[in-house]
N, C-alpha and C positions, 0 to 999 in steps of 0.2 A: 077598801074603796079608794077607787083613785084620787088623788083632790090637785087642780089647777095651783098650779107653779107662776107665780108674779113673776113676770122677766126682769131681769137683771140692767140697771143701766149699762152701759158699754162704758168701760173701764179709760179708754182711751179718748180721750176731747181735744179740741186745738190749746186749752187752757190749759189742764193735765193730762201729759203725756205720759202715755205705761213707762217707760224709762230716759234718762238723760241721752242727750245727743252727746255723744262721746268727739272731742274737739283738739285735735291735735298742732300746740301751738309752738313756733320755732323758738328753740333756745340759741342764745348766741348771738351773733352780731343785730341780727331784726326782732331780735325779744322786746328792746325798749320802744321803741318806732312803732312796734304792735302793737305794746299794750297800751301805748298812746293813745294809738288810731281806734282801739276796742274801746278806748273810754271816749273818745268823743262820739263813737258812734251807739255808746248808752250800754256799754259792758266794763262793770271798774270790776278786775282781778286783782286779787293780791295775794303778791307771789314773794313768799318766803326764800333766804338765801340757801337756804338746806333744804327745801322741798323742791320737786319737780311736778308738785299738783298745785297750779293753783285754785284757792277758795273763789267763789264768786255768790252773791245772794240770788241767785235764778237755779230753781231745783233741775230746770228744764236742760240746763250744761252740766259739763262733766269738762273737764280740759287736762292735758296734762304736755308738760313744754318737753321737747325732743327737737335735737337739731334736725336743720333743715333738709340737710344732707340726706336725711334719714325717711323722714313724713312719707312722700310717696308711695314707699313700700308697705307702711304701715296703713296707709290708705287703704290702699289696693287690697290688702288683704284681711282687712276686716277689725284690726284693732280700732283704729277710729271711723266714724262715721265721716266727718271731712277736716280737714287741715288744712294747715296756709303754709304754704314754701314755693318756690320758686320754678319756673318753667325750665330752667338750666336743670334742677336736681329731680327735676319728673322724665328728664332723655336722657341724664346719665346713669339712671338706677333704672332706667327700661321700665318704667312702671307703667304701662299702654293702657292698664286697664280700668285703670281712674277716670272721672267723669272731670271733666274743668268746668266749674260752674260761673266763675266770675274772673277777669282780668284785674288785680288789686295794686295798680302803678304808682308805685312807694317802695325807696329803701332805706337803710338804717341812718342815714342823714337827709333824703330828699325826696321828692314827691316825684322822681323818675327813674326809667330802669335802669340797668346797671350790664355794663361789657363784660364780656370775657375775651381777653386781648392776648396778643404774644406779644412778649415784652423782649428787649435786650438789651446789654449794654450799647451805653450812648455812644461808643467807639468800631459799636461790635459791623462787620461787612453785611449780615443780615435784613435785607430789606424785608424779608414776606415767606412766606410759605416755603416756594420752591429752593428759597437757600436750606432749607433743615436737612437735608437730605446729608444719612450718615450722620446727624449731630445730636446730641442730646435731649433731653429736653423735660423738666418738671412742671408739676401740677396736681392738682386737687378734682381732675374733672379727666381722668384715663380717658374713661371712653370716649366722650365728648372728643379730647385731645386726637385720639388715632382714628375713628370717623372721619373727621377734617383731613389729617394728613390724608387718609385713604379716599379720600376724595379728590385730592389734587395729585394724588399718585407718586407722592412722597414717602421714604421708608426713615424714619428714625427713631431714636429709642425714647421710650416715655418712662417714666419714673413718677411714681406717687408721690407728692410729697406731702408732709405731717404738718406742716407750719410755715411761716417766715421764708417761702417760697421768694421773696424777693430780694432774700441775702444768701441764696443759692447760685444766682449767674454775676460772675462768670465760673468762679470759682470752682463750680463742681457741677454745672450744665452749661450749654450754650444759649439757653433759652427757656425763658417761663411761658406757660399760660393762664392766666391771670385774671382773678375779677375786680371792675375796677370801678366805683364814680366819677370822679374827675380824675385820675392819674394823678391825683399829687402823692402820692404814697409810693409811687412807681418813680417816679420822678425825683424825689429825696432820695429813693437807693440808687441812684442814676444810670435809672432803664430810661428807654424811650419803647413809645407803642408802632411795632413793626405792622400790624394788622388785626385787625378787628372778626374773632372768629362768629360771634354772636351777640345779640341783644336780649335782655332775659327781665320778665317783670315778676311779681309775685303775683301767686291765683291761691284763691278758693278752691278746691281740688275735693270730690267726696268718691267715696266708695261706693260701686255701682249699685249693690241690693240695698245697703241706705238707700241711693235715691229713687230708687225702683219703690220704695217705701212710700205711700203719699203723708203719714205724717211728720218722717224726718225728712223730705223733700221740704216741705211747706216750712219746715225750719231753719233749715238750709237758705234757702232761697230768701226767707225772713233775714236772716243775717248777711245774706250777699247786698241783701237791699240796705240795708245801713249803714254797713263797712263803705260803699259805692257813694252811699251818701255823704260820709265822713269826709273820705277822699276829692268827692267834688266841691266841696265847702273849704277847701285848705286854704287856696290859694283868693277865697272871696270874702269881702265884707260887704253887709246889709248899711245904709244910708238911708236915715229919715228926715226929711226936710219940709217946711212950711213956706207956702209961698202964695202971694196975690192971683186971683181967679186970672188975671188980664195977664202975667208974666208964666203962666203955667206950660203954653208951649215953647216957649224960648228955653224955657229952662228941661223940658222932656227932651227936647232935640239934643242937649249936652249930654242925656245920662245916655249908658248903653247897659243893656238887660238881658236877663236870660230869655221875658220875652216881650211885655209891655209893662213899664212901671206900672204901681198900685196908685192910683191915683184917691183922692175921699175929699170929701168935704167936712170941716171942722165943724162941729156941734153948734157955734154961737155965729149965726151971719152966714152968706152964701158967697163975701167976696175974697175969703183962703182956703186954700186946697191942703194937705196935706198929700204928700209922696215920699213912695218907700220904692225902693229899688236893691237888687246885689250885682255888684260889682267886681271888677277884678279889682284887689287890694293894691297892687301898680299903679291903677290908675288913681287914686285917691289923691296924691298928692297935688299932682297937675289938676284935677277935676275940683277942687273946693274953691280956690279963687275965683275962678270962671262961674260956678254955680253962686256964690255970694255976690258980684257984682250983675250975676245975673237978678236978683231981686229975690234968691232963696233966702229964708232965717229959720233958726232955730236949728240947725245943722246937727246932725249927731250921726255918728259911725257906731256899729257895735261887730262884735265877731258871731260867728256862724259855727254851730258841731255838725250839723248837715242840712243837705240839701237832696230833697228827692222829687227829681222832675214829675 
């Protein structure tokens, strides 16, 4: 005799997920800057000097750090669900068929992107492009490199190089191409910046059938949304301040906001407001005298992990 079969919950929820979102994070120069930016944005990893996995207490990730150079491909084809590296190392490993989920503008010292320039000696006749022609020339970014020349219809030799690309000119190239923050590294081995071949930020980068996925999509997206948070909270601090009902707008007209301070009324009496506001942390300095002579008290700054519009 047949007997009715109780159906089964579904194995799969937004809370438990059938398995880890596998997370491929760069090792190497943007390792520390990452895992910075992942713990303010409510992901503390910790990563062993002899491992390449780090632990984290969320069953829901999986990570494993891989240079950046590398991620795209690994993307692309299935080993990780999505990764974070750089828009430079997603054109020069041809990886097209990666999804770019998020624009993540930070690199291993600053909260902006980062050049890739042709560099030469401070002596050298080299103004730009059109001098390379016939002359050598090293790097870390081949393709990237002879694109460009084949762009401007220049033929010269490129060479790989392993490292310390900027104690290579003059000596045994005519010219690097180079990524760079501010140039002061280029400029201790004394290159100057002949031309600017690209500007490149870090993204959130996922594998297309992950996001074709709607549960490691929805996680994906979950973590674009905090990292973004992270990011926009860097350069801002929150300010809370008490002030007279009567002095409330002189003193609103000094703050600027993301979009109208929080204004409140304090618990005892109707004639102090309380205001909260975020600010650019720049402004902070020049902004407190003027807000205390304007009739604010009780003045207090604190810092921010994110901010999500």
């Amino acid at each position: 005799m047949a007997t009715d079969t109780a159906p089964q919950p579904d194995a799969t929820t937004e809370d438990e997920p059938a398995q880890p979102l596998r997370l491929g994070l760069p090792k190497g120069s943007l390792q520390d800057s990452t895992l910075e930016l992942l713990h303010r944005a409510g992901y503390d990893f910790s990563v062993s000097n002899r491992s390449y996995f780090p632990s984290i207490d969320d069953e829901s990730l999986e990570a494993m750090l891989v240079r950046a150079q590398e991620m795209a491909r690994y993307v692309e084809d299935g080993t990780f669900d999505a990764g974070i590296t750089g828009k430079d190392w997603i054109m020069e490993t041809g990886s097209d068929d990666v999804v770019e989920v998020a624009d993540l503008v930070y690199s291993k010292r600053s909260m902006r992107p980062v050049r890739w320039v042709l560099a030469v000696p401070e002596g050298s006749d080299i103004s730009g492009v059109k001098d390379l022609d016939g002359k050598k020339v090293a790097t870390e970014v081949t393709n990237l490199t002879r694109q460009w020349l084949a762009e401007h219809d220049v033929k010269a030799q490129v060479e790989f190089s392993w490292g310390a690309t900027e104690a290579k000119c003059p000596e045994l190239v005519d010219a690097i191409v180079e990524v760079t923050e501010t140039g002061s590294t280029l400029r201790a081995n004394g290159l100057r910046i002949a031309e600017v071949l690209m500007e490149s930020n870090t993204k959130l980068i996922a594998n297309r059938a992950a996001w074709n996925d709607d549960g490691k999509r929805r996680r994906i997206e979950n973590l674009a949304m905090l990292i973004e948070g992270a990011i926009r909270s860097e350069s801002r601090v929150a300010l809370k301040l008490n002030a007279r009902r009567d002095d409330a707008r002189d003193i609103i007209d000094l703050l600027p906001a993301l979009r109208m301070p929080t204004v409140s009324s304090l618990a005892l009496g109707d004639d102090w407001v309380a205001i909260e506001t975020v600010i650019e942390e720049e402004d902070v300095r020049s902004l407190l005298p003027k807000l205390k002579r304007a009739g604010a008290e009780g003045i207090f700054e604190y810092e921010l992990n994110k901010i999500i519009p």
